[in-house]
N, C-alpha and C positions, 0 to 999 in steps of 0.2 A: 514457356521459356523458364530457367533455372532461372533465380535469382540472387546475386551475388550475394553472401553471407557475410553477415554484420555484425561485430559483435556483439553481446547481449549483456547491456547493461542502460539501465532506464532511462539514464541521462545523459549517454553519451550522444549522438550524432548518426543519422539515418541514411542510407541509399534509400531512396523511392524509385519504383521500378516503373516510369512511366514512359508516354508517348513524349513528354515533354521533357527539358532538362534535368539531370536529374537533382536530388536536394537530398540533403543529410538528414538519419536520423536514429535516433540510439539504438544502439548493440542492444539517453537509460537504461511368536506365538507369547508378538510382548504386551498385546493390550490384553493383560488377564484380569480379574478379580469383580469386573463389572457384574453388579447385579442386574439379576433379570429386566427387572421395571425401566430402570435406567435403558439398559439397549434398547426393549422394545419402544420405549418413548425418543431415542436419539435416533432408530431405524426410521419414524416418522417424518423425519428430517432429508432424508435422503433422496435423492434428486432419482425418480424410475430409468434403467437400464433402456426401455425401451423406447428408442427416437420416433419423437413427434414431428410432423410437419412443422417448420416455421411460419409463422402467421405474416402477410407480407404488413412492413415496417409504416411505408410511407401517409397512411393514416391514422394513426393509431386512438383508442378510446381513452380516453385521460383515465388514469388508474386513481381508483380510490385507495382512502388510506389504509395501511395495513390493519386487517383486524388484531386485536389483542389478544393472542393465547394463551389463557389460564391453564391452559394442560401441562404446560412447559413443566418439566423435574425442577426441581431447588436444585441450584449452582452448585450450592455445597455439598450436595448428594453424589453429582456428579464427576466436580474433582474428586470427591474424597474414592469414588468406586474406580478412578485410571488410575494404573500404578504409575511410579515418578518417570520414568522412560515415554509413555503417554505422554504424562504432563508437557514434560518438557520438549514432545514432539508438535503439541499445541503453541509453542511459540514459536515456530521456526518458517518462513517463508522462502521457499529452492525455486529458482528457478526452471524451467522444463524447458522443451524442444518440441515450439509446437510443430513442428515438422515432424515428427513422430508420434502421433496420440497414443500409439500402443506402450513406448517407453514411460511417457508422462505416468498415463494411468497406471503402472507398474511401480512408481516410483513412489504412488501415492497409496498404491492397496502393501507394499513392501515397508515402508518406515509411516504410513498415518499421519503425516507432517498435517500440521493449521493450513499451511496456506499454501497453492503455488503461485508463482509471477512467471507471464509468458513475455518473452522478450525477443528482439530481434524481427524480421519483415517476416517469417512466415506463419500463413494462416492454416495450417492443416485443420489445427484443433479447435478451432472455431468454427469449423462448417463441419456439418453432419452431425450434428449433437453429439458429435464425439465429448465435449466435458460433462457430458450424462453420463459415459463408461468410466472417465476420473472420476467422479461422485461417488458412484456404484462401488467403489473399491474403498470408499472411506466407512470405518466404523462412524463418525464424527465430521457433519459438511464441510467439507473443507472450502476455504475464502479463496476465490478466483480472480488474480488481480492483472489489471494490465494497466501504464500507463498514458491515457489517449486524452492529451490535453487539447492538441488541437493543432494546426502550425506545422514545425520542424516535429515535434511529438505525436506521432499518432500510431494505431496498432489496426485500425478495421477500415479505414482509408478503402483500400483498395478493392473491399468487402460493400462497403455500405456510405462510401462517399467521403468526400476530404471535409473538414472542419477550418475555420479559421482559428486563426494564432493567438493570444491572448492579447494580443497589440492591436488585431485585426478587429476583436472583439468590443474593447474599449470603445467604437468608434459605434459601437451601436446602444442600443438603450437596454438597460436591466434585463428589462421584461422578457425582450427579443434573448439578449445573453441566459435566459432562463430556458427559453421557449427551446433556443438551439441546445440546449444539455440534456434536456427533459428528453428530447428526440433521439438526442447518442446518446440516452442512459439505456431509453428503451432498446440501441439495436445492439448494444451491448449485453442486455441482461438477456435478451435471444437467445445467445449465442452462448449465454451460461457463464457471462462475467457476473459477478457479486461485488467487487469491487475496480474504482477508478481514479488509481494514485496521481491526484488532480484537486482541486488547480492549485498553480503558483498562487503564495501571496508575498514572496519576493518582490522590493522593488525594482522596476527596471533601471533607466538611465544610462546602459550599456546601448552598445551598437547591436543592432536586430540578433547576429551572429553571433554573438558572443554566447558565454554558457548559459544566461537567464535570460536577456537580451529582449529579443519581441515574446518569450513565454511570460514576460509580468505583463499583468494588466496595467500599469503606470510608475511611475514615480510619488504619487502624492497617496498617503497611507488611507486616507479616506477614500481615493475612487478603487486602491488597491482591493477595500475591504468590500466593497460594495459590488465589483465586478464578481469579485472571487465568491461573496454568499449568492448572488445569481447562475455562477455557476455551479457552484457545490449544490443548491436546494434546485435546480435541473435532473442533477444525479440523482437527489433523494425520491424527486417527484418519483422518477421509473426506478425505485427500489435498488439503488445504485450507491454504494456507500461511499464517499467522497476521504480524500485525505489531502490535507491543506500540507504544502510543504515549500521550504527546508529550515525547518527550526534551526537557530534563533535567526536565522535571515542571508541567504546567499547573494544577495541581490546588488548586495556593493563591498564584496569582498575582491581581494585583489589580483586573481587567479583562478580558475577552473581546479576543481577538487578531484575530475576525473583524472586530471597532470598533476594532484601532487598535495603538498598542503599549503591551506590558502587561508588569510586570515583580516578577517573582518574588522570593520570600528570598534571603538573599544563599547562595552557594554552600556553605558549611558547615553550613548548616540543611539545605540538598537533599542534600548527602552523607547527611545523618544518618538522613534520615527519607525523603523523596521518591524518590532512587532506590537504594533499596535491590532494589526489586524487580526491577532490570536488572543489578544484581550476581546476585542469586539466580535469575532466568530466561533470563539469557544471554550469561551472562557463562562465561569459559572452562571446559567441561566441565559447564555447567548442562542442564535438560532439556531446552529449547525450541532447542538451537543441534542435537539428534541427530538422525536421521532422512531421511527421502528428501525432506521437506518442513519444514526448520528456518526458525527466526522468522525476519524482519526488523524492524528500526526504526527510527520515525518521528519525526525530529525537527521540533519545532514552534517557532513564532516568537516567541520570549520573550528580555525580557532580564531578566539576572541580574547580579546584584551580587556582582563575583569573578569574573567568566568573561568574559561579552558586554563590548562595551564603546560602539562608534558603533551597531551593525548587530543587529538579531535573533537570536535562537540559530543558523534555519536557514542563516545566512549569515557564519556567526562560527567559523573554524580552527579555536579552542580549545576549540569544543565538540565537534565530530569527534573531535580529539584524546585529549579526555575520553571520549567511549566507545569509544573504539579503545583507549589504551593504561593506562588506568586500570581503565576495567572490561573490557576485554580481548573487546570484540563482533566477529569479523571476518566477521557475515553482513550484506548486503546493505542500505543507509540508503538511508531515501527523506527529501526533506521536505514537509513538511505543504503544504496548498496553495498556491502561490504566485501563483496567477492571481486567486482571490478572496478575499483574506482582507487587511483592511487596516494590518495589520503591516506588510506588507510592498508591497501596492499604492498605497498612502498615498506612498512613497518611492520605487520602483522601477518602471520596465516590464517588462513582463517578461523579453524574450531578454536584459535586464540582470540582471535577478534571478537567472533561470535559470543565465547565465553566474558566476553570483558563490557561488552554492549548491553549483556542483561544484567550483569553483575553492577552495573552503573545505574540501572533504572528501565530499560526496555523493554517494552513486554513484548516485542516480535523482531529476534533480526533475520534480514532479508538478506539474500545476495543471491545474483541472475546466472551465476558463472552454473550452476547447477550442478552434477554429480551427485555421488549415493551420500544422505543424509545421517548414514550409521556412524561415519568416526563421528562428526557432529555431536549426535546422542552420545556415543563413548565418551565424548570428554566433557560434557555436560551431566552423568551420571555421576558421578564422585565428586562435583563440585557441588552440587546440591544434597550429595553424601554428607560431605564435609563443612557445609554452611558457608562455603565460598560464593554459592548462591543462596541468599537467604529464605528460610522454606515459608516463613509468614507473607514476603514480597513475594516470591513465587504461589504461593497463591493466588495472591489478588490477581496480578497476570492472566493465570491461568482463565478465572474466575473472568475478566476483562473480554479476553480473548473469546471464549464461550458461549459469555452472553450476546456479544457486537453480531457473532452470524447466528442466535437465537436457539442456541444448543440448550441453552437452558433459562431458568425465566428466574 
């Protein structure tokens, strides 16, 4: 049976196509001048063309930890051999249409994009090893993300089993909350996810339904952090990159940012309480920043009182700032959707959007709505021409972005 089409953005609200009621769930010849050495060692990287059997899931061997590859290029060899159209295709995250793997993969051997996000209820592109033929079409691995928190959010449900809710979770113990992630990291990374924009550390205190609702693990910032590092170090276990979100804190903001813009306590209440949990999970020498697959985070489009001020969190300097050098984050910030979510679509187009989200601090923006990636690059070409994007910041990004899926060491 056809399933009704949803639309594609991570945070919105889901059809599930089941036996039972149903429930809502989100829509959430330019790469020149590479030297030799460089390709051949970034070809090493790339995921073979040719589909393997899936190994079945349900017992799997605990994975040791990644060995360390001293072979890796130096970072700086690397950015320095993409011309800036590269570059700056390394930060951009499109969404696709897993319902067509042949588009996707097209989408990504055509513009090279860093990342895609698969969004919406259908699973073409996760069965068949079909993201072995997106791979296959990247000079440079591209990060494979999808967000399956668990609950109302999920993307492989219907693949490999439903997950409980982040509410549902709270009610069990760390270890089991590790055991249940480690398991959906594993049948994620199968299936050729590398990443799982996951978990909430948003407080809750809303009703289940609401936009955060049953996806926070609590109310009190200490069982918040504690749920959320047993979920995120599940992800890590099976080589699953986690991203803790919605910086600086959705969780008791006074409206849905997919309806509009929405605005938070003011900034000394969010110190106090709200992000606590990005002090204690990734913040300098915390647990989720160690490893061969360290967090990233998601900032979302909120405004705050004391921080934001014309523009949304995800497009506002001083919130960058705020987790750079206050809580001390130097892994890899995406922002939250910016193609469908009317925070930000309400006010903005998007290669405006886009352009004004890295120019703020971002080293990858995302949006689900998907289409061709090239005006994108067009308008991001002459801003980094003209130091609208800064080229010392666009580096480090680039540099960020590279190292996080091990492009280079």
């Amino acid at each position: 049976m056809t399933r009704p089409h949803v639309p594609a953005h991570h945070t919105s609200v889901r059809l599930r196509a089941r036996a039972h009621p149903a429930r809502r769930r989100p829509a959430g010849p330019w790469l020149v001048g590479i030297a030799a050495g460089v390709v051949a060692a970034a070809a090493a990287f790339l995921v073979p063309a040719v589909p393997t059997p899936v190994q079945p899931l349900s017992a799997p061997a605990p994975l040791a930890p990644a060995p360390v590859d001293d072979r890796l290029p130096e970072c700086v060899d690397v950015v320095a051999a993409l011309g800036p159209r590269a570059q700056l295709a390394q930060r951009l995250m499109v969404g696709v249409d897993a319902a067509d793997p042949a588009a996707a993969a097209e989408t990504v051997h055509a513009s090279q994009v860093g990342g895609v996000f698969l969004p919406g209820n259908a699973t073409a592109l996760l069965q068949d090893q079909s993201l072995r033929a997106l791979q296959a079409g990247a000079r440079i691995p591209v990060t494979v993300a999808v967000d399956d928190e668990g609950g109302r959010v999920q993307r492989i449900d219907e693949l490999d089993g439903d997950l409980p809710s982040a509410r549902e979770m709270s009610g069990l113990t760390p270890d089991e909350v590790r055991a249940l992630a480690a398991e959906r990291g594993r049948q994620l990374a199968a299936r050729g996810v590398t990443m799982d924009i996951a978990p909430v550390v948003d407080l809750g205190g809303q009703g289940a339904n609401e936009v955060i609702g049953d996806r926070s693990f609590g109310t009190d910032p200490d069982d918040v952090t504690r749920y959320a590092l047993a979920f995120a170090q599940g992800l890590q276990d099976a080589g699953v990159e986690p991203v803790v979100k919605h910086f600086p804190g959705h969780g008791r903001a006074d409206g849905d940012s997919h309806a509009g813009r929405v605005t938070t306590p003011p900034l000394d209440e969010l110190r106090a309480a709200d992000l606590r949990p990005y002090a204690d999970l990734v913040g300098p020498g915390a647990p989720l920043t160690e490893g061969p697959r360290p967090a990233a985070v998601m900032v979302g489009h909120l405004d705050v009182p004391g921080l934001t001020d014309d523009l949304p969190s995800s497009l506002t300097p001083a919130v960058y700032a705020l987790l750079r050098d206050e809580y001390g984050f130097d892994g890899v910030v995406y922002t939250d959707d910016l193609g469908a979510m009317k925070a930000v679509t309400g006010e903005y187009e998007l290669p405006e959007a886009v352009l004004t989200a890295l120019a703020a601090g971002s080293d990858v923006a995302l949006w689900s709505s998907g289409g061709d990636p090239a005006p994108i690059l067009d308008a991001l070409e002459p801003a980094l021409a003209d130091g609208t994007l800064d080229a010392t910041e666009h580096t480090a990004a680039v540099t960020r972005v590279l190292r996080a899926k091990s492009a280079c060491g």
